[in-house]
C-alpha positions as CSV (number, residue, x, y, z in Angstrom):
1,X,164.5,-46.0,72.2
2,X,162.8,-45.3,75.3
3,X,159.5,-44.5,76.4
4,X,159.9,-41.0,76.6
5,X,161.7,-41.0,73.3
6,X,158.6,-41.2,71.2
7,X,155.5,-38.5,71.8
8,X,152.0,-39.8,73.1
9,X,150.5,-39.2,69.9
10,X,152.4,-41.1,67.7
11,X,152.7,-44.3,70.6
12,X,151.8,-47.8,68.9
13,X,148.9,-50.0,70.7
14,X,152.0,-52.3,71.6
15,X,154.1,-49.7,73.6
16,X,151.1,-49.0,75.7
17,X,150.4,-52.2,76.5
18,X,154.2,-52.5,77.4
19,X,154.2,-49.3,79.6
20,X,150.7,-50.4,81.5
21,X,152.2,-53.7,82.1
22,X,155.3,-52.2,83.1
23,X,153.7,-49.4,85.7
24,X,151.5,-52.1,87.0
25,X,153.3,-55.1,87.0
26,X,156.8,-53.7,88.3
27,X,159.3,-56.5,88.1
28,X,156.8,-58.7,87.9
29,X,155.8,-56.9,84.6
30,X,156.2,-60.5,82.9
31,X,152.7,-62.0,84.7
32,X,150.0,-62.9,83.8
33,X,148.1,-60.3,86.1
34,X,150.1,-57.2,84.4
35,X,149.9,-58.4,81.0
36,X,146.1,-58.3,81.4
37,X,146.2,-55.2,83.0
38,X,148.5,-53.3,79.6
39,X,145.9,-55.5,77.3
40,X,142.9,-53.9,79.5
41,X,144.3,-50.4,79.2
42,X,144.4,-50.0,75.6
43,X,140.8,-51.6,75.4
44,X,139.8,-48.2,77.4
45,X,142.0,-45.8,75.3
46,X,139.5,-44.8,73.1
47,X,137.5,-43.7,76.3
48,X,139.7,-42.3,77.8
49,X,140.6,-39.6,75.3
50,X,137.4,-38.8,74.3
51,X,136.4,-37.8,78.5
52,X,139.9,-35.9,77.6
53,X,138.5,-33.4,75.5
54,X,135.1,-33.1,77.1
């Protein structure tokens, strides 16, 4: 199943940790760096959504 297979609302805390380190890390999605980076993103989710519906 890919990404767009599955709708944003019903996305698991793993797949978007997967897709952030995928968008940011490219083929070096693997690292360190963009590993962080998907583990940083879903720490800022919950922010996110709620400036969303502001």
């Amino acid at each position: 199943m890919s990404f767009a297979d599955v709708p944003a609302e019903e996305t698991t805390p793993a797949r978007h940790r997967e897709l952030a380190a995928r968008h940011n890390g490219g083929p070096y999605r693997e690292a360190g760096d963009a590993r962080a980076s998907g583990r940083g993103f879903t720490h800022h989710l919950h922010d996110a959504r709620n400036a969303l519906r502001r």
